[in-house]
N, C-alpha and C positions, 0 to 999 in steps of 0.2 A: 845705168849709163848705156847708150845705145849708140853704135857705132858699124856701119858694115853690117847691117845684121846681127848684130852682137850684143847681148845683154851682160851686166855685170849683176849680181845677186846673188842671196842665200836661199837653202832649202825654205828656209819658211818664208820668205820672205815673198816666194813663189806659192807655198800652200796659202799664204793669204789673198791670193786675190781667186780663191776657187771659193765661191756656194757650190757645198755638195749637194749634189739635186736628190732628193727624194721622196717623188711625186708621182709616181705611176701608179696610177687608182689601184691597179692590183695588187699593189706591196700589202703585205701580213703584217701585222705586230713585229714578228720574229725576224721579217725582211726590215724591218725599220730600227728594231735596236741592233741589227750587223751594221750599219750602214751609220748610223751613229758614233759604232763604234772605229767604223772606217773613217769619220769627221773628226774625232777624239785623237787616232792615233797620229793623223796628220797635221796635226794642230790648222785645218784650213778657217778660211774668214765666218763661215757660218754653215750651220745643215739648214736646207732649204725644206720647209714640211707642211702637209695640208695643216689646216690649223688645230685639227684635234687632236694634234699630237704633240701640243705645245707642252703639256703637263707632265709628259713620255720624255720630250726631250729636255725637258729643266733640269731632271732627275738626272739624265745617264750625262749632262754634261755639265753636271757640277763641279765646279771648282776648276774647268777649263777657260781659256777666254774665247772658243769657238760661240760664236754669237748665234742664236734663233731667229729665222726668217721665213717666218709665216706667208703663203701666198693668200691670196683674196679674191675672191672674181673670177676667179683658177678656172679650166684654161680659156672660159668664151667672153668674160667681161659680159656678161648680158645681166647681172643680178642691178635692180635701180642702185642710184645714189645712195639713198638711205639706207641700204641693205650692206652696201658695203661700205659707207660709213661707220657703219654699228660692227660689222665683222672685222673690220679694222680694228677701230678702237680698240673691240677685243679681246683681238688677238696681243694688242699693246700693252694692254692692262695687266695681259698673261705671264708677259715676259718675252714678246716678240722685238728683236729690237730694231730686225730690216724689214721693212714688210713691201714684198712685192706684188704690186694692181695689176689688174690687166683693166687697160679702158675700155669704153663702149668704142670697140669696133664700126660699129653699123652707123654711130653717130660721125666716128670722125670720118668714115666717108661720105658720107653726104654733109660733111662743112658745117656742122653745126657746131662750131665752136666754142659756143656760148655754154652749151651744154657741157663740151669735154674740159673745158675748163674748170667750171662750176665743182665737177668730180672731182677731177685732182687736187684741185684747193679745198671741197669739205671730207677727203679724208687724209689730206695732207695733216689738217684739224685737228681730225678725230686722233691722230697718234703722235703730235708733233706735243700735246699737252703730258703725255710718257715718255718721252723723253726718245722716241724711235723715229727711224730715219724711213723714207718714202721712194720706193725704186717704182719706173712707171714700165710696162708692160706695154709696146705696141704692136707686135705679132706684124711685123715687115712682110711674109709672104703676102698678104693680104692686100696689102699698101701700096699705091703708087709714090715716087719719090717726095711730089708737092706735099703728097698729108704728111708724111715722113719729116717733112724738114717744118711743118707747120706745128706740127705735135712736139720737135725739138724748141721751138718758139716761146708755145705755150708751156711748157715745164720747169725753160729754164728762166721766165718771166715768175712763175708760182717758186720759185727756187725746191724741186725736189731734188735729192740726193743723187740719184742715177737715172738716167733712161734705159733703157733695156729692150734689146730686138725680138724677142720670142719666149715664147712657153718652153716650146719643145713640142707642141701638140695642135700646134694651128695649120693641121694641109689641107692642100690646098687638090683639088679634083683635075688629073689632066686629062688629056683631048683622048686616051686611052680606057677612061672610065676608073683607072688607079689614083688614087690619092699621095701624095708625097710632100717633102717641104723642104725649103732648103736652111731655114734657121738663120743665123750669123752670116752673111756673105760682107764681102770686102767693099764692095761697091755702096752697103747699106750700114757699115762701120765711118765709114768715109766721110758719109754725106752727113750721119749723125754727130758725128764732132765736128763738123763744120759748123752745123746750125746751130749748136749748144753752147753756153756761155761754157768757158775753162772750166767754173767749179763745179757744173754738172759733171758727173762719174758716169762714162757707158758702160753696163754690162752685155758684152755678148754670151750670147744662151743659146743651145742647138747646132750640134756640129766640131764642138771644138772638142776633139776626139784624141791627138795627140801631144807631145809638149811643141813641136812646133808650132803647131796650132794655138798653143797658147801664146808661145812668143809673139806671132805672125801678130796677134791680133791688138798685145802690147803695143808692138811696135802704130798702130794703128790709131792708139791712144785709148783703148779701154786699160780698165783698172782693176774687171773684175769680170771671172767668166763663170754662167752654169754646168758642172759637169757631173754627169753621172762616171765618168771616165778617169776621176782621182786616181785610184790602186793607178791604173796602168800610166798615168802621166808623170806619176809621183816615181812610180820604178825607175822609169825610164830617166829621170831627172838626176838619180843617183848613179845611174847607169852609165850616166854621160860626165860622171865626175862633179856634180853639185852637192855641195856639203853645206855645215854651217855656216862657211866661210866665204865670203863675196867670191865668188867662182865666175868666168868668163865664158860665153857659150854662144856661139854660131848656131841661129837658124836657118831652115829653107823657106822660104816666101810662099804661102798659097797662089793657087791660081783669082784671079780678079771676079770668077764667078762664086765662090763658095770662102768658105774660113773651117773648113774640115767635111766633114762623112762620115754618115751613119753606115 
């Protein structure tokens, strides 16, 4: 229930809408099954993992119902259709049961739609015959609003599961020769549930760093956020008096340019 800024819910009811993100090429074996074990203890919606680790994560999260969500195309979307059709698949086949794309970039700015469609319909396909659900990846820093709202069009025409704003890894080069990105902002949560039919699911990814941050973006109408940031939002969630128990909680609104910071 949302009122005033105010959400009504339970601890997990909140660990469910986090994919625990871990995806940073440099993570070890050793970094992967802590991080696991941080998904396990929080009962969150899924750990989010490159796909060779689907065999890694069957194992340590047996007999949980924390769900496997394999990424694909991770993080530039440049590999062909077929390539990530077949890596989809899969990772489907594996045991992957959300698996998030990232699209051809490069196509959906120059308007080739025909094309960006074609991808998400054959590997919506390739995983939709395993019984796994299709989050699409369009990396918003990148994007002007029109591709933005044209991309929400064509996804929720192909009916995938979620859209979803960023990697986490897509910066963007500014006018100082430094790289940065701002991920999730409010302005590109907005516009994407505007253009999405209701039963597409947004994921915001990138940025959502605290539990206001998560509320902020609830309130927003996402359903589901990337975070490498669980331990500290999850604290902070009991911190503030959230239990088992439908618990009542005031957030602060981000600002209209951003949905948290790195």
């Amino acid at each position: 229930m949302q009122l005033l800024n105010m959400f009504t819910f339970t601890l997990l009811q909140l660990a469910k809408m986090i994919d625990h993100s871990l995806l940073h090429p440099t993570m070890t074996d050793a970094d992967i099954l802590a991080g696991l074990a941080i998904a396990k203890q929080y009962n969150v919606a899924t750990a989010c993992i490159k796909p060779y680790l689907i065999p890694l994560a069957k194992k340590e999260l047996e007999g949980t119902d924390v769900q496997i969500c394999p990424v694909i195309g991770f993080p530039h979307g440049n590999s062909t259709t077929e390539v990530k059709a077949f890596e989809a698949g899969a990772a489907a086949a594996a045991g992957g049961k959300e698996i998030d794309m990232v699209i051809n970039i490069g196509k959906a700015l120059g308007g080739d739609w025909v094309y960006v469609a074609n991808e998400i319909q054959t590997v919506k396909n390739a995983i939709s015959k395993h019984g796994a659900l299709l989050k699409v990846i369009f990396e918003n820093d990148y994007l002007p609003d029109e591709v933005i709202i044209r991309l929400c069009e064509i996804c929720s025409d192909i009916g995938v599961a979620f859209v979803k704003t960023s990697t986490g890894y897509g910066f963007v080069k500014q006018a100082n020769g430094m790289y940065s990105y701002k991920g999730a902002t409010v302005h590109h949560l907005k516009l994407m549930r505007k253009h999405s039919k209701p039963e597409v699911q947004i994921k915001a990814a990138g940025g959502v760093r605290t539990l206001d941050d998560l509320l902020h973006v609830m309130s927003l109408g996402c359903s589901r956020i990337g975070a490498t940031a669980t331990v500290s939002i999850m604290a902070e969630a009991v911190e503030r008096g959230i239990t088992d128990e439908p618990t009542t909680v005031q957030f602060k609104p981000m600002s209209d340019s951003s949905a948290g910071g790195y």
